[in-house]
N, C-alpha and C positions, 0 to 999 in steps of 0.2 A: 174493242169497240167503245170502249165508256171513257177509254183514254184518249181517242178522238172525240169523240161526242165532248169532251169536258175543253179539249184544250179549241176547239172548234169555238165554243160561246165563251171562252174567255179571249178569241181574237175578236167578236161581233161586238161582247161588251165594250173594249178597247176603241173600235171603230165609233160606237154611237156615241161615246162621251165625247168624241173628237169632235162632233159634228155638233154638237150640244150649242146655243146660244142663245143667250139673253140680250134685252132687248130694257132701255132707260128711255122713260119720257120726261118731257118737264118743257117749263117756258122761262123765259128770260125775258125780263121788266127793268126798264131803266130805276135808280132807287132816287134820280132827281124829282120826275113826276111820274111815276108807273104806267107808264105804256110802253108795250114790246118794243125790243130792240129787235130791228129787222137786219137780217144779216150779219149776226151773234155766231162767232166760229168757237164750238163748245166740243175739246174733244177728252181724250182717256190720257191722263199723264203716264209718259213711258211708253207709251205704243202709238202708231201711226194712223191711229182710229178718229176721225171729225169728224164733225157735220158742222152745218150753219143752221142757223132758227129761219122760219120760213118767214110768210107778211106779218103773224101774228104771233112771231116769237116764239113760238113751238118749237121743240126738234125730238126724234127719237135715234138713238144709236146703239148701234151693234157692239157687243162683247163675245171671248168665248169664257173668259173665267168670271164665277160670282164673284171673287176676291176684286175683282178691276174697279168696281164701282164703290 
C-alpha cells in the first residue's frame, strides 16, 4: 500500500510541475522620446511564445520554465 501511495504522489507531483506557469510584465518606451510603442511584438527567444504591447505599451506573457526569462 505505501508502494502505491508513494509512487501515486510522485506521478501528481510530476503533473503539477507540468502545469506550473509564470507570468513577465513590463512596458515598452520608445528611447527617441519616451512614449509607449503601441504594437511592440515582445516574445521568449527559442520558443514560439509573443505577445504585442497594447495602447500603452504594456504586455504580459506566458512561460513554463523560470530559466526562459
Amino acid at each position: 500500500m505505501k508502494q502505491c501511495l508513494l509512487v501515486f504522489l510522485c506521478m501528481m507531483s510530476g503533473m503539477l510541475s507540468a502545469w506550473a506557469q509564470f507570468n513577465t510584465s513590463g512596458k515598452v518606451i520608445s528611447s527617441l522620446d519616451k512614449q509607449p510603442v503601441v504594437g511592440a511584438s515582445v516574445g521568449i527567444k527559442g520558443t514560439p511564445n509573443g505577445v504585442a504591447t497594447d495602447e500603452s505599451g504594456n504586455f504580459t506573457i506566458a512561460y513554463h520554465s523560470p530559466d526562459a526569462v
